[in-house]
DRENROZA-769591 format. One record per residue (C-alpha): residue number from 0; residue in three letters; chain; x, y, z. Coordinates in steps of 0.02 Angstrom, whole numbers. Last residue first. Layout:
N
NUM	ALA	A	X	Y	Z
...
END
This chain:
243
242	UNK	A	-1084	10	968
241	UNK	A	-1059	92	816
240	UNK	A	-861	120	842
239	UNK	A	-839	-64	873
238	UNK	A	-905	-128	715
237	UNK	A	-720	-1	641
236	UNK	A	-630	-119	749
235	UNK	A	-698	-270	703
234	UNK	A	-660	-242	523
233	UNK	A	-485	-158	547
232	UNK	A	-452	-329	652
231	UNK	A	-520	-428	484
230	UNK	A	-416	-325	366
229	UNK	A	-263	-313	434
228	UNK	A	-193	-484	480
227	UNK	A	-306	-553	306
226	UNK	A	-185	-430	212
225	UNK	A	-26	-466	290
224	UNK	A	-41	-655	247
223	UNK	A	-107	-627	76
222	UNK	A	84	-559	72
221	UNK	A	167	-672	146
220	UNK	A	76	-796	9
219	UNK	A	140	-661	-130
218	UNK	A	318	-662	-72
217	UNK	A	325	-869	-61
216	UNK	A	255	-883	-218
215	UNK	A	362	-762	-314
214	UNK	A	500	-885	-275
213	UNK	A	432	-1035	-316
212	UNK	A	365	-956	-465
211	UNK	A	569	-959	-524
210	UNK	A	654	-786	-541
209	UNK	A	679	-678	-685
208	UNK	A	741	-551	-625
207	UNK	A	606	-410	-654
206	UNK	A	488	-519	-536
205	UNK	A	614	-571	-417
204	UNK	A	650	-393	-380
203	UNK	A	447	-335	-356
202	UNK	A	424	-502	-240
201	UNK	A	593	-455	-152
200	UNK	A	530	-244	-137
199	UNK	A	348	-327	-89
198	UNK	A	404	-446	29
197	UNK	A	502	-337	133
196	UNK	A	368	-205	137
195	UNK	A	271	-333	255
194	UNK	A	375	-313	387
193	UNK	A	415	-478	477
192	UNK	A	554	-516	386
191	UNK	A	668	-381	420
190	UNK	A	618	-384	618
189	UNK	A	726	-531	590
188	UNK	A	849	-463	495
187	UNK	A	867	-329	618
186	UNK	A	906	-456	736
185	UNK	A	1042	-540	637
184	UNK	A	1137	-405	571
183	UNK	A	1093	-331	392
182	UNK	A	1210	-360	257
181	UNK	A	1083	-481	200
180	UNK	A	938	-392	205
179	UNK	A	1001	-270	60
178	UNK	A	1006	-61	105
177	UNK	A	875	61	-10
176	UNK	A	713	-38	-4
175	UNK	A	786	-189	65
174	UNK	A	650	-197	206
173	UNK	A	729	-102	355
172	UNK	A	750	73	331
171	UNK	A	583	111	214
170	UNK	A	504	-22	327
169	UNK	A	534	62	491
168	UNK	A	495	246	415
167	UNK	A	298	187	367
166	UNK	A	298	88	516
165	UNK	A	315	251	618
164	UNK	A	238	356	519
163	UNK	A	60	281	511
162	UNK	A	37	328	725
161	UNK	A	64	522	650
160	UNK	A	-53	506	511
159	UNK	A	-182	416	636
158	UNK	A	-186	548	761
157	UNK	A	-214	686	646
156	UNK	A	-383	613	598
155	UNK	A	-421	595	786
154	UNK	A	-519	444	855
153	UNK	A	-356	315	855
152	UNK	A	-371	115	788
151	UNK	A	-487	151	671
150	UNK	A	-356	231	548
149	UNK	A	-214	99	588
148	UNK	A	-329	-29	526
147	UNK	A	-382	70	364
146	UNK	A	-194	102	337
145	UNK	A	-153	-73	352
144	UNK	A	-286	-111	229
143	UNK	A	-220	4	102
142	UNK	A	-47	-72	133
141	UNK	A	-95	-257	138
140	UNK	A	-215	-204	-25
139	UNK	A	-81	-131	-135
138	UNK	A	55	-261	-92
137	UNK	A	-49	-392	-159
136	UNK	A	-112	-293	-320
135	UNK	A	92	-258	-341
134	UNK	A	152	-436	-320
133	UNK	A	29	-510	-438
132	UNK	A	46	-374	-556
131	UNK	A	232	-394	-584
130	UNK	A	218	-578	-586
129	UNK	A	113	-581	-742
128	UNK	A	217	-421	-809
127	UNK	A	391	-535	-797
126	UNK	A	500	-412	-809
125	UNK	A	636	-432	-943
124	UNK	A	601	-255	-1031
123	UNK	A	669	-160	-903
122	UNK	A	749	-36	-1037
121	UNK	A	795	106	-920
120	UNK	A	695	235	-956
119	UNK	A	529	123	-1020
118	UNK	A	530	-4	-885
117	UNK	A	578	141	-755
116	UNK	A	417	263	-844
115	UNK	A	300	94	-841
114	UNK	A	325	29	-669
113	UNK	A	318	243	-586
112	UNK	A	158	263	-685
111	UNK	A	81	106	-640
110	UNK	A	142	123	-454
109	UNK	A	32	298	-452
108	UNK	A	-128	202	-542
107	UNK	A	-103	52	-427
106	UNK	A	-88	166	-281
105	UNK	A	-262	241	-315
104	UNK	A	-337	67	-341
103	UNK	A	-284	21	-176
102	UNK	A	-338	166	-89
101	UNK	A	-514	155	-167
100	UNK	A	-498	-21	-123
99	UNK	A	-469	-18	53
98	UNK	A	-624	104	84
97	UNK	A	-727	-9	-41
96	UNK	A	-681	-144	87
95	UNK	A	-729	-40	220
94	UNK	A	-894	-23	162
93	UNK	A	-923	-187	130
92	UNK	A	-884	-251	301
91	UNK	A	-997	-137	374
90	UNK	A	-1143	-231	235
89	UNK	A	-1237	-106	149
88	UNK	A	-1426	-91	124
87	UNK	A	-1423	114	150
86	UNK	A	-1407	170	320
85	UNK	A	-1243	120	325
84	UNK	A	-1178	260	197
83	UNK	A	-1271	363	316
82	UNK	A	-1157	315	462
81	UNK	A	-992	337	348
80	UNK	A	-1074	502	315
79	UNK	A	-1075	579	507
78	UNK	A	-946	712	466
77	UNK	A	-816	638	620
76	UNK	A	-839	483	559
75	UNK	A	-797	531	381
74	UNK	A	-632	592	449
73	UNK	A	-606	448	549
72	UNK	A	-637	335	394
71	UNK	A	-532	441	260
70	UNK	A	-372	479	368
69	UNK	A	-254	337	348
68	UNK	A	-312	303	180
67	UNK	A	-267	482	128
66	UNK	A	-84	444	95
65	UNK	A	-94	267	131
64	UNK	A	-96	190	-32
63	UNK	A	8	313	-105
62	UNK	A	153	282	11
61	UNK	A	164	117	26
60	UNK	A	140	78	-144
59	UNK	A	250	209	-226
58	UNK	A	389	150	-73
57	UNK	A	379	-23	-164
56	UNK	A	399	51	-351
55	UNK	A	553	141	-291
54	UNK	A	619	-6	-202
53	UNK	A	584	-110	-352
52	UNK	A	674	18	-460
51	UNK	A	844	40	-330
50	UNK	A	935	-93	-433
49	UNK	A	920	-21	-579
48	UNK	A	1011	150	-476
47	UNK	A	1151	57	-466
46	UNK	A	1262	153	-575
45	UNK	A	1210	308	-512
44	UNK	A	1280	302	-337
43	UNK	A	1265	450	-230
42	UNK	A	1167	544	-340
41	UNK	A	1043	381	-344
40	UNK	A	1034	377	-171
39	UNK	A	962	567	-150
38	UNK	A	845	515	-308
37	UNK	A	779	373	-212
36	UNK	A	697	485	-79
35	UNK	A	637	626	-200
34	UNK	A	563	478	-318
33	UNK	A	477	420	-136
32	UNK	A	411	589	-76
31	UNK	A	370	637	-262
30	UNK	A	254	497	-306
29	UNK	A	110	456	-157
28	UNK	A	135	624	-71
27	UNK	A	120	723	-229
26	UNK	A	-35	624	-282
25	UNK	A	-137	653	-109
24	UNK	A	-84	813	-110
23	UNK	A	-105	853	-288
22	UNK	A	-300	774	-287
21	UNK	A	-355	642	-379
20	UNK	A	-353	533	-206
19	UNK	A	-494	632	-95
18	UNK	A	-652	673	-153
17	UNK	A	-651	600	-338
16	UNK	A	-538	446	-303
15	UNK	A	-658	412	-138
14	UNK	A	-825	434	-217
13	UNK	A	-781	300	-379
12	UNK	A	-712	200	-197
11	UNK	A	-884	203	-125
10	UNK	A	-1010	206	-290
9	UNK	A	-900	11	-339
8	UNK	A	-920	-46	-158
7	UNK	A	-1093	12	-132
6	UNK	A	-1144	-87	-304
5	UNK	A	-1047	-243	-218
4	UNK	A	-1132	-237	-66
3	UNK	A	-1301	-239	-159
2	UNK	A	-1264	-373	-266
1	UNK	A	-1220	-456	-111
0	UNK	A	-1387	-431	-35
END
């Protein structure tokens, strides 16, 4: 059986890049929203813009991961092959997990480009690649989950987009992306920390820093956090629909 699951997994996300991520939407929402973003704060200020790379790279993740993973599942439901893909011997939970990573994969291919062309353009070269990737695979599957949860949680495909905004524009404002945590007041702070983006843009800082694997720890254990908070209500969720 598990060999099974994990042959649906590999033919359901291989489907998912060729129908919906490698496609200029789904790539020009993923990288140009987020460079256009930064760029308006880099005119501003262009001597800091190093310090606006993780924030960059963060906003990549977010917003590549859940371009079209928002959409995918309801969208699918609606054309009745998510139910054939069950008729086959395939687990529910496997299927959304090769839903998750087909967005995750996707994002690591647009946060690759955007890691490698900073790294490159601005002579990163102190990152620490181990951490890096640790950070960014973590970050890649909360968000692609969190899509996938928000995605079963309405019946329209429209729905879902507009319901994905609102975090989406929360975490851009409140997780250091482009304005540090500290300088924040107290509540904000607060809501700060319990937004997952915050731990990516700090796990992404500490890991071109330098910073001890205490440090990294912490960010990548939120982070498993976040995923297992999405995953298994997206999971239930989506068992719901067939009922």
């Amino acid at each position: 059986m598990w060999a099974d699951n994990v042959r649906g997994i590999y033919y359901i996300v291989l489907k998912d890049m060729r129908t919906y991520y490698l496609k200029p939407p789904a790539i020009s929402w993923g990288i140009v929203f987020p460079l256009a973003w930064i760029l308006a704060f880099y005119l501003r200020n262009p001597q800091d813009f190093a310090q606006l790379v993780p924030g960059l790279i963060a906003m990549t993740v977010l917003f590549s991961t859940t371009a079209a993973e928002a959409v995918v599942i309801n969208f699918e439901l609606r054309l009745g092959s998510l139910e054939r893909l069950l008729l086959a011997p395939l687990s529910l939970s496997a299927v959304l997990l090769g839903k998750v990573l087909g967005g995750a994969l996707f994002g690591l291919l647009m946060a690759s480009v955007v890691s490698v062309g900073a790294i490159l353009a601005l002579g990163l070269f102190q990152v620490n690649l181990l951490y890096l990737l640790v950070v960014l695979i973590l970050s890649l599957l909360v968000f692609s989950s969190l899509g996938a949860l928000l995605c079963v949680l309405v019946k329209e495909v429209f729905e879902a987009q507009t319901l994905l905004n609102l975090p989406r524009f929360l975490m851009i404002f409140l997780s250091g992306v482009v304005y540090p945590i500290s300088a924040m007041p107290p509540v904000l702070r607060l809501v700060a920390y319990l937004l997952p983006l915050t731990y990516t843009v700090d796990g992404l800082r500490q890991a071109s820093s330098g910073a001890s694997p205490a440090m990294v720890a912490i960010d990548a254990v939120a982070l498993g956090g976040f995923f297992i908070a999405f995953i298994f209500p997206a999971t239930r969720l989506l068992a719901r629909r067939f009922t």
